[in-house]
C-alpha atoms as one frame of an Amber mdcrd trajectory, in Angstrom:
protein
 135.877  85.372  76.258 134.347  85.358  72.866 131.730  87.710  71.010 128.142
  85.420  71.010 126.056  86.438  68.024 122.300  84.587  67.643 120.099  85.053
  64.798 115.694  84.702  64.829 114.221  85.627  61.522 113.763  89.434  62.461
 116.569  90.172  64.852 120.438  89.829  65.793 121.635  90.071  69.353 125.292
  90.223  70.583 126.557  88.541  73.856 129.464  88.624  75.558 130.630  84.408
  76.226 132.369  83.022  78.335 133.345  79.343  77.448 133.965  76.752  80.472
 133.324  72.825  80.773 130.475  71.564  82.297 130.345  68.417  84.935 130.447
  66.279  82.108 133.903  67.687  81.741 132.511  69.181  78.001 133.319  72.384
  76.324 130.575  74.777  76.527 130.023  78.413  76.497 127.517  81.130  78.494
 125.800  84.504  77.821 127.835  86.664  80.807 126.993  89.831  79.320 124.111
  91.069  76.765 125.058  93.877  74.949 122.013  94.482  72.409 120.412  93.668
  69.439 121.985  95.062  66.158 119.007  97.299  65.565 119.449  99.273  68.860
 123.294  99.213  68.645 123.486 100.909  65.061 121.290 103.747  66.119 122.766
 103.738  69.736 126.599 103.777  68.255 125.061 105.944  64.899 127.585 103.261
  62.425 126.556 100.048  60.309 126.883  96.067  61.307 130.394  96.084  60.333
 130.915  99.168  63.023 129.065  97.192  65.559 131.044  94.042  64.762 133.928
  95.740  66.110 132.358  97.727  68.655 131.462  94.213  70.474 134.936  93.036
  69.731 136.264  95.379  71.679 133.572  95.228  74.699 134.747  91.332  74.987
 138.523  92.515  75.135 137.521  94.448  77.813 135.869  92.089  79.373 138.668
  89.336  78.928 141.458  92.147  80.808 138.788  92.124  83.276 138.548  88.385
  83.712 142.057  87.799  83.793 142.594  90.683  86.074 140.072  89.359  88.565
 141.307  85.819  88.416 145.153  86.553  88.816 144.521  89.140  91.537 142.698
  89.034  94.694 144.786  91.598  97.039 142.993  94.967  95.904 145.786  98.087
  96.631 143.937 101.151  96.284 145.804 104.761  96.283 143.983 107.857  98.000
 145.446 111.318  97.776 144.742 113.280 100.989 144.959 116.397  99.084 142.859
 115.725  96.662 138.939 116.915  96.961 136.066 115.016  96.403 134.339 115.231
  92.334 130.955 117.264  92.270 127.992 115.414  92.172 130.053 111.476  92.495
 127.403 109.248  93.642 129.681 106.880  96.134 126.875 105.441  98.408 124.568
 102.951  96.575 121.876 100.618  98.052 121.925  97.082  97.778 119.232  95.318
 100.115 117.044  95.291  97.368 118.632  92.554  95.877 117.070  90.492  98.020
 113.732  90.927  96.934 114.923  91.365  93.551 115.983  87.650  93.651 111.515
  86.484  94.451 110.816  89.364  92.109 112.353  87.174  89.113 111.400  84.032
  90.718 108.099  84.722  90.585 108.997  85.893  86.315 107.035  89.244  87.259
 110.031  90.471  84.443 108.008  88.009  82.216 104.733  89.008  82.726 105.872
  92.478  82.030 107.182  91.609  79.047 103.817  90.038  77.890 101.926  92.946
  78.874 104.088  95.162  77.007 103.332  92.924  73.477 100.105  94.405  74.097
 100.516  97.891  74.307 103.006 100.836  72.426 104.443 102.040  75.466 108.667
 102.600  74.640 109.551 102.808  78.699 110.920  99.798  80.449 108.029  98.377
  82.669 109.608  95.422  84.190 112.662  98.164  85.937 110.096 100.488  86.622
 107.351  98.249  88.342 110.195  96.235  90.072 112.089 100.041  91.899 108.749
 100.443  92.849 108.421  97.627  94.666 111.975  97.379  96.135 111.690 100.973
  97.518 108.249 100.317  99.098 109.571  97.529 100.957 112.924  99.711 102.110
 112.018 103.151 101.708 108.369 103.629 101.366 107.179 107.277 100.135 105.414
 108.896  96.606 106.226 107.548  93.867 108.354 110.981  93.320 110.402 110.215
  95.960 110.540 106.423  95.166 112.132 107.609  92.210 114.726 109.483  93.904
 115.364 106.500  96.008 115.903 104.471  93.348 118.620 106.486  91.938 121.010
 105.585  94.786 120.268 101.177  93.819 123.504  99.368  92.379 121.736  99.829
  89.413 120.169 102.968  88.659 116.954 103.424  86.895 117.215 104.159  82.739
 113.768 105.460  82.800 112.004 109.041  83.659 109.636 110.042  86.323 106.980
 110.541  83.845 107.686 106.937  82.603 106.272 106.057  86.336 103.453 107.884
  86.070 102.036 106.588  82.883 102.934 102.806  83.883 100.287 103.190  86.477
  97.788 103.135  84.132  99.076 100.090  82.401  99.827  98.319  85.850  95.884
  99.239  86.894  94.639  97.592  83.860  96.244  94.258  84.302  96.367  94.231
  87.783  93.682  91.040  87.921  96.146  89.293  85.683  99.194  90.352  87.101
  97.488  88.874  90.429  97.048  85.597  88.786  99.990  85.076  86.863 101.989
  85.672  89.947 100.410  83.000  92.176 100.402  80.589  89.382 104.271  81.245
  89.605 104.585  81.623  93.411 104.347  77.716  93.030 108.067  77.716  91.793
 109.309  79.594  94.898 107.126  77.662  97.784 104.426  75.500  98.165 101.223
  77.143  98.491  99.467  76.298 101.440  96.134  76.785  99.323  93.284  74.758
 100.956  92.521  77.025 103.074  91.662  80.901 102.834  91.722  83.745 104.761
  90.102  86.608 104.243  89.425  89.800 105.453  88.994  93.167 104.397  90.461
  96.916 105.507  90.580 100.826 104.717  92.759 103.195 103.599  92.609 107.145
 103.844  93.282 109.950 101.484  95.406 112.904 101.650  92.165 114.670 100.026
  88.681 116.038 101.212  86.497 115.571  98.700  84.581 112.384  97.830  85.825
 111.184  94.362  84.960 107.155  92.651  85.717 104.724  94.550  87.106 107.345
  97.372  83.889 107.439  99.545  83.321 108.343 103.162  82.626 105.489 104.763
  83.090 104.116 108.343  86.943 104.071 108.724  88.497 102.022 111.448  90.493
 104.834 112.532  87.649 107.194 112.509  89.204 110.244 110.159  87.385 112.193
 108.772  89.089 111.547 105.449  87.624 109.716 102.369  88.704 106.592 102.127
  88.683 103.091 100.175  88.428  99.715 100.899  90.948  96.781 100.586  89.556
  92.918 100.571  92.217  90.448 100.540  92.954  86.891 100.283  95.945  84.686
 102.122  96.877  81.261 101.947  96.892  79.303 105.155 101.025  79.760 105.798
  99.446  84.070 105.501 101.209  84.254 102.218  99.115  87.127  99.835  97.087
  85.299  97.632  94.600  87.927  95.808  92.946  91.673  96.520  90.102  93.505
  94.906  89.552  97.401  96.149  85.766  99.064  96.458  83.940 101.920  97.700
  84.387 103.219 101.128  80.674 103.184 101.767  79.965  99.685 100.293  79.151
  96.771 102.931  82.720  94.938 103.111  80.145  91.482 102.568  79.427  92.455
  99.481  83.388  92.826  98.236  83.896  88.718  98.895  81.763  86.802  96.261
  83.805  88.841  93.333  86.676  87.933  94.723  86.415  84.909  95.111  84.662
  83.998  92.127  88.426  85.387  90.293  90.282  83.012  92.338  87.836  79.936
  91.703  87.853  81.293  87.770  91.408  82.876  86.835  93.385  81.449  89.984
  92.353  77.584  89.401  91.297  77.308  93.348  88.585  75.021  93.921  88.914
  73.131  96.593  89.303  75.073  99.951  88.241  76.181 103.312  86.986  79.492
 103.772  88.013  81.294 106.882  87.093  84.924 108.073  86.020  86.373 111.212
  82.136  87.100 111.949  82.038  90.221 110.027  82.717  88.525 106.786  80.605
  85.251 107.908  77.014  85.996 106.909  74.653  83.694 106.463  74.595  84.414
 102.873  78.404  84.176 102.635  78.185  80.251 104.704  76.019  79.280 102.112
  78.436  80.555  98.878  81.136  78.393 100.976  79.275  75.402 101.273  78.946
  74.836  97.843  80.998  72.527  95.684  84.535  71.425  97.258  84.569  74.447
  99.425  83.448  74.437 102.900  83.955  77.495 106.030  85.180  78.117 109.456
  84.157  81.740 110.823  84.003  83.130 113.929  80.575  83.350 115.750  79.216
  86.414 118.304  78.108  84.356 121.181  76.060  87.569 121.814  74.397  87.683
 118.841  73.049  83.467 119.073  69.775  82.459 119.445  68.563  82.782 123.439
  68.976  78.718 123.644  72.350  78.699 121.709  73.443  81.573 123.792  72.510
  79.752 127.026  73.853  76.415 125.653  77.300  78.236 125.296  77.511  80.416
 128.413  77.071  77.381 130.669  80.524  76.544 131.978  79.795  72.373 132.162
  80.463  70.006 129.312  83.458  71.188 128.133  86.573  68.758 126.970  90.501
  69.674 127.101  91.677  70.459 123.803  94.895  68.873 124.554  93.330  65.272
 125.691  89.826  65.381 125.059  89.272  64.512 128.694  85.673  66.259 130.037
  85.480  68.355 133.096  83.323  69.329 135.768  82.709  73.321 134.974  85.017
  75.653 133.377  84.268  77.674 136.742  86.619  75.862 138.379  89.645  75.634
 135.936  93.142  77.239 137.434  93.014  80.892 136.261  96.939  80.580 135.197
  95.636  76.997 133.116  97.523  77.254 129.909  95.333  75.473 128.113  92.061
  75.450 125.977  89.148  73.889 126.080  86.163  73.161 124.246  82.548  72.125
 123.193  80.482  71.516 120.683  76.754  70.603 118.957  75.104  70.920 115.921
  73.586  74.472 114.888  71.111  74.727 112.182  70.193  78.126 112.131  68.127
  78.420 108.679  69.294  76.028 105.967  72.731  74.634 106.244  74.086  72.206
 109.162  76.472  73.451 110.954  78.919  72.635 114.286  78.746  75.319 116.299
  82.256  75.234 118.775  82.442  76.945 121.925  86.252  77.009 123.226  87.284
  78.518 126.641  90.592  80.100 127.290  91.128  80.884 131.127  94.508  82.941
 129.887  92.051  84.805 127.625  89.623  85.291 130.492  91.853  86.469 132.645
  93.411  89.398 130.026  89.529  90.244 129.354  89.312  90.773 132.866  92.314
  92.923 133.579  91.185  95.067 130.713  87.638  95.383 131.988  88.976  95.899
 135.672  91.109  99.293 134.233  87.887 100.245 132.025  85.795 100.233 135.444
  88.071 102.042 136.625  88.474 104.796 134.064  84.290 104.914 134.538  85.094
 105.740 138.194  87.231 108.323 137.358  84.756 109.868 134.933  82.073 109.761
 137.196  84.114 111.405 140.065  85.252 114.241 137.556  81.423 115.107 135.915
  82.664 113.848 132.636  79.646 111.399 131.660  80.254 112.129 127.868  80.160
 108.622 125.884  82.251 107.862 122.622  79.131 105.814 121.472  81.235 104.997
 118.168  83.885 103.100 120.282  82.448  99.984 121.819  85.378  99.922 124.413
  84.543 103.177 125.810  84.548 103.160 129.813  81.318 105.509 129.478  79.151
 102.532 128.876  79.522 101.190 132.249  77.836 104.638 133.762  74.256 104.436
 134.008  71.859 107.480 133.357  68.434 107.984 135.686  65.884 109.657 136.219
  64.663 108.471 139.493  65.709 108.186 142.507  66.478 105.139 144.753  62.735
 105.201 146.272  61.062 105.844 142.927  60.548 109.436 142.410  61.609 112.045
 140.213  64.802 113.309 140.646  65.625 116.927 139.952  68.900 116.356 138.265
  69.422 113.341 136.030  71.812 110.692 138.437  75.116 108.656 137.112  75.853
 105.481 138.716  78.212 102.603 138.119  76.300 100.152 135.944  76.992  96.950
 137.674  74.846  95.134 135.989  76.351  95.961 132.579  79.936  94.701 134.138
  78.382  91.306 135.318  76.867  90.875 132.071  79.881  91.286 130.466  82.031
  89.193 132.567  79.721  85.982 131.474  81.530  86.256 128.476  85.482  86.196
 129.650  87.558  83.719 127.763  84.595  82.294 125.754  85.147  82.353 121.541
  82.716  80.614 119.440  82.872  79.197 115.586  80.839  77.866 112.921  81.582
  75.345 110.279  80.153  73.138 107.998  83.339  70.322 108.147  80.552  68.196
 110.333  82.705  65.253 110.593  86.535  66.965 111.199  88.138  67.001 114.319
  87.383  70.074 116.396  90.794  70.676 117.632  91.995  70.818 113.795  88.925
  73.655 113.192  90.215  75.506 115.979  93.640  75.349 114.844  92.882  76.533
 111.327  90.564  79.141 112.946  93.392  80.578 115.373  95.300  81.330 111.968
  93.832  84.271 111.257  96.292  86.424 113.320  98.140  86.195 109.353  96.104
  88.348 107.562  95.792  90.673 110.458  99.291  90.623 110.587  99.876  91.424
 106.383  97.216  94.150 106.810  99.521  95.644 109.526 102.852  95.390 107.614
 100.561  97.088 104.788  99.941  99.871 106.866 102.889 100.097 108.803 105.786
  98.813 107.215 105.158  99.334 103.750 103.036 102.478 104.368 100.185 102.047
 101.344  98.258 104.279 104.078  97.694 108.049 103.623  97.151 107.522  99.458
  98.488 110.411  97.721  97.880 109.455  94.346  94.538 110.688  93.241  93.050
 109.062  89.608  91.460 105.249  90.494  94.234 103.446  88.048  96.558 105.080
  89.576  95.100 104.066  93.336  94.408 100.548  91.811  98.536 100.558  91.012
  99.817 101.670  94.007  97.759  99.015  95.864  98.775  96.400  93.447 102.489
  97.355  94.221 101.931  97.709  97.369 100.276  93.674  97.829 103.209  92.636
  95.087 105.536  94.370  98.025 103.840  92.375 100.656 104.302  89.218  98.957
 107.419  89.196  97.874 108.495  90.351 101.464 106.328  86.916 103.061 107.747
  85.097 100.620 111.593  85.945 101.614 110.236  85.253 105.082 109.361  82.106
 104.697 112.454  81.148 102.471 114.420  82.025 105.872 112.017  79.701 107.770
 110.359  82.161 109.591 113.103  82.563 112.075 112.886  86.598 112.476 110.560
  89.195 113.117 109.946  91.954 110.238 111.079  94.565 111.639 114.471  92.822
 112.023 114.915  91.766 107.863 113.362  94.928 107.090 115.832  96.690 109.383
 118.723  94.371 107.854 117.879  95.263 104.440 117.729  98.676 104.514 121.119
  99.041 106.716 122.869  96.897 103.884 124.882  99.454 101.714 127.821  99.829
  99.760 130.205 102.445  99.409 132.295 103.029  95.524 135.749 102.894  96.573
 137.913 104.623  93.762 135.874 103.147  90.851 137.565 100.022  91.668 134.648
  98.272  93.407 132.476  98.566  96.699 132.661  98.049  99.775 130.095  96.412
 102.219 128.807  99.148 105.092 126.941  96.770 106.387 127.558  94.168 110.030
 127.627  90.352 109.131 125.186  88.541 111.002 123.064  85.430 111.322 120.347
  87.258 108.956 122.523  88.553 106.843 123.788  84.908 106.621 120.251  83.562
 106.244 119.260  86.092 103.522 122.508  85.370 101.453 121.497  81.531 102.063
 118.062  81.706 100.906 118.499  83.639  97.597 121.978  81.961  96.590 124.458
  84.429  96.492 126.596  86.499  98.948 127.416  90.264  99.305 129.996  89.779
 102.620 133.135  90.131 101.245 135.527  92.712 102.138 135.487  93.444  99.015
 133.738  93.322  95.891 135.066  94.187  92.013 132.537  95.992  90.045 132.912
  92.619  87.985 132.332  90.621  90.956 129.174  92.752  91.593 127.914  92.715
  88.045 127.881  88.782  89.067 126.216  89.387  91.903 122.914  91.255  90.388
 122.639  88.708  87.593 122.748  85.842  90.468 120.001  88.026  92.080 117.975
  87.524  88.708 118.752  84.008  88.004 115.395  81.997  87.692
């Protein structure tokens, strides 16, 4: 080991190196260890250069005993005295899944991008650690940002930083959160390959732990149907589901209106311009089709059968000319398909509703059917249940509610007035419903494509439902307990950074595991501080463990591990 000293025109930095040969067999030497620039070392050690000369020189002893120690001994004998009690406040349990996603935090140079956003600003705290414990507790131990904190005090290594240092990044991390966005896709490229001609999008909400109305916290129509003020979350994926962008708006705002902006940024700061477009019929306006048929971009969205033209609608519920997806051969009548037929099947003809051409595809699922009719079939007879009980009250918000299969009269059987208004089973409404079993429809503009690769792209969707429901479940960004809109715009943008840095890991292990096994993994892999000597894994060795230490290059699953050998272990996990 030697002291490294490097020179720029306004600054002097120390290193601890470490020479070696390279596989050219020549002499060469590495950075193992920074330990500061001469500016903050004189007022850290309160002496002169000479004083930090010999400072260093004595950090790269210590570091040599180390090295030699390590390299001469690998049977670790450590002494405990039975008698002796445990030191007050000893931290001896640390936390060390987030290394993990530490390893696609600095592969996607977020520590970068920090440190260009802090060029910009006077801020002293450290915004790369705090920005990065924020999104490493999220993904294993989501809670406030108080209690993040708290969380992160038990990581390997422990935050330098205060709590109000957290709390005034937010504003900083709102203000560049379009740019943060941007930078990190452009650098996503280094970890995967984007899967980045086509799009998904969709939008959500989010509650507040509040009750008053307050910017972009509006009531609006929630999905869950609180009563609290909430906000809404639009949000792009690439076509493997991996987060691409998100903008947030008003709870009461039209969720068609939140697209165009959004997409404009990732056509303008994203460098995406050639793409298909692919939402579900909410988010599939006319208006919206003809933004997406513009350019090199085209669209795929779903299509409410119910909501066609009379002669579309009539075109689609008629059960003849439909082809197997899997051959292409035509069949008599989808009437007469085997009710356990795996497979789907399909039509399609050109749809011109007001200005653009369009193929409108109708695709029949009997496995689909037969689940629509099983779940009808208990609704019935939760509306027979009702009726027999009184109850004819209707959840009219709640298009699944039994109650709209009970009919309300007037008049009797023969015509005249009843006394008492009469409930009957709407059979009607139940036929009319059943035309519809197994039948999904789309609309795209790719006139001359194959329809079974349309459908395929189409049935892709399930990803962004699925990231929407790790954002809600697994990383919790849902109730918001931050009030000011920076700092809701931060939490969400930690919160999406969370999410992708989580798909990302996925996908580096090949998609072999659900999340809620690698989230489990990660948060059950723990060390304990033996002695001061080094740690010991608390963790069980398995095949993830064995595919997360393969897919970020380095390994924790030793018996056990120096605090040298760790230190190696949490640069490897920051290793570009």
């Amino acid at each position: 080991m030697k002291l490294g000293i490097t020179k720029s025109k306004n600054s002097e930095s120390f290193y601890v190196a470490k020479s070696y040969r390279n596989n050219n067999g020549k002499s060469t030497t590495k950075n193992i260890r920074k330990l500061g620039t001469l500016k903050e070392l004189m007022e850290k050690l309160n002496t002169d250069r000479d004083g930090v000369i010999a400072w260093a020189k004595e950090q790269v002893r210590i570091e040599t005993e180390k090295y030699k120690e390590e390299k001469e001994i690998k049977n670790v004998t450590i002494t405990f005295n039975a008698d002796e009690q445990m030191e007050y406040n000893k931290q001896s349990f640390f936390i060390g899944g987030y290394l993990f996603p530490q390893s696609i935090y600095y592969d996607l140079k977020l520590d970068y991008i920090c440190k260009k956003i802090k060029s910009k600003y006077s801020f002293k705290y450290d915004l790369n650690a705090i920005l990065s414990d924020l999104i490493y507790t999220r993904i294993l131990e989501p809670d406030s940002k108080r209690s993040s904190y708290k969380t992160a005090q038990q990581l390997l290594e422990a935050p330098t930083y205060e709590l109000h240092g957290v709390y005034r990044a937010l504003a900083v991390l709102a203000d560049e959160c379009d740019s943060i966005q941007s930078e990190v896709y452009k650098n996503s490229h280094f970890v995967t390959k984007r899967s980045d001609k086509v799009l998904y999008y969709d939008c959500t909400n989010y509650y507040f732990e509040i009750e008053q109305e307050d910017g972009d916290k509006k009531y609006g129509k929630g999905k869950e149907h609180r009563p609290n003020p909430i906000i809404q979350m639009g949000m792009f994926t690439d076509g493997d589901g991996i987060p691409l962008a998100f903008s947030l708006f008003p709870g009461n705002q039209n969720e068609q209106k939140s697209l165009k902006p959004l997409e404009q940024k990732v056509i303008r700061d994203f460098g995406c311009h050639k793409f298909i477009y692919c939402s579900d019929a909410g988010l599939g306006s006319e208006s919206i089709r003809e933004f997406n048929d513009m350019g090199n971009r085209k669209f795929i969205v779903t299509q409410s059968i119910k909501k066609l033209a009379k002669e579309e609608r009539e075109w689609a519920l008629n059960g003849k000319g439909f082809r197997r997806l899997s051959d292409g051969e035509l069949i008599d009548d989808i009437k007469d398909i085997d009710p356990d037929d795996k497979d789907v099947y399909y039509k399609e003809d050109p749809y011109t509703p007001k200005r653009i051409h369009q193929t409108l595809i109708v695709t029949y699922s009997p496995k689909y059917a037969a689940y629509q009719k099983s779940i009808r079939e208990k609704q019935v007879e939760r509306a027979n249940q009702m009726l027999a009980s009184g109850n004819h009250k209707k959840q009219r918000k709640n298009p699944n509610d039994p109650g709209r299969f009970i009919n309300q009269t007037s008049v009797t059987t023969d015509g005249e007035v009843a006394e008492k208004k009469i409930y009957t089973l709407d059979t009607e409404k139940i036929d009319e419903e059943a035309k519809f079993d197994g039948l999904y429809a789309l609309c795209t503009d790719l006139l001359d494509d194959n329809p079974k690769d349309i459908i395929s792209v189409s049935e892709g969707r399930w990803q962004i439902e699925a990231c929407f429901r790790n954002l809600k479940t697994d990383f919790e960004a849902r109730p918001v307990y931050v009030r000011t809109e920076q700092s809701i715009k931060a939490h969400f943008l930690v919160c999406f950074l969370s999410l992708l840095i989580y798909k990302l890991l996925e996908k580096k292990m090949n998609k072999q595991y659900t999340c809620d096994d690698i989230l489990d993994t990660l948060k059950a892999m723990n060390f304990a501080d033996i002695e001061e000597q080094g740690f010991m894994p608390l963790y069980k060795r398995n095949k993830i463990t064995d595919n997360l230490h393969e897919a970020c290059g380095f390994r924790t699953d030793f018996r056990f591990i120096t605090k040298q050998k760790m230190k190696e272990i949490e640069k490897n996990s920051k290793c570009h």
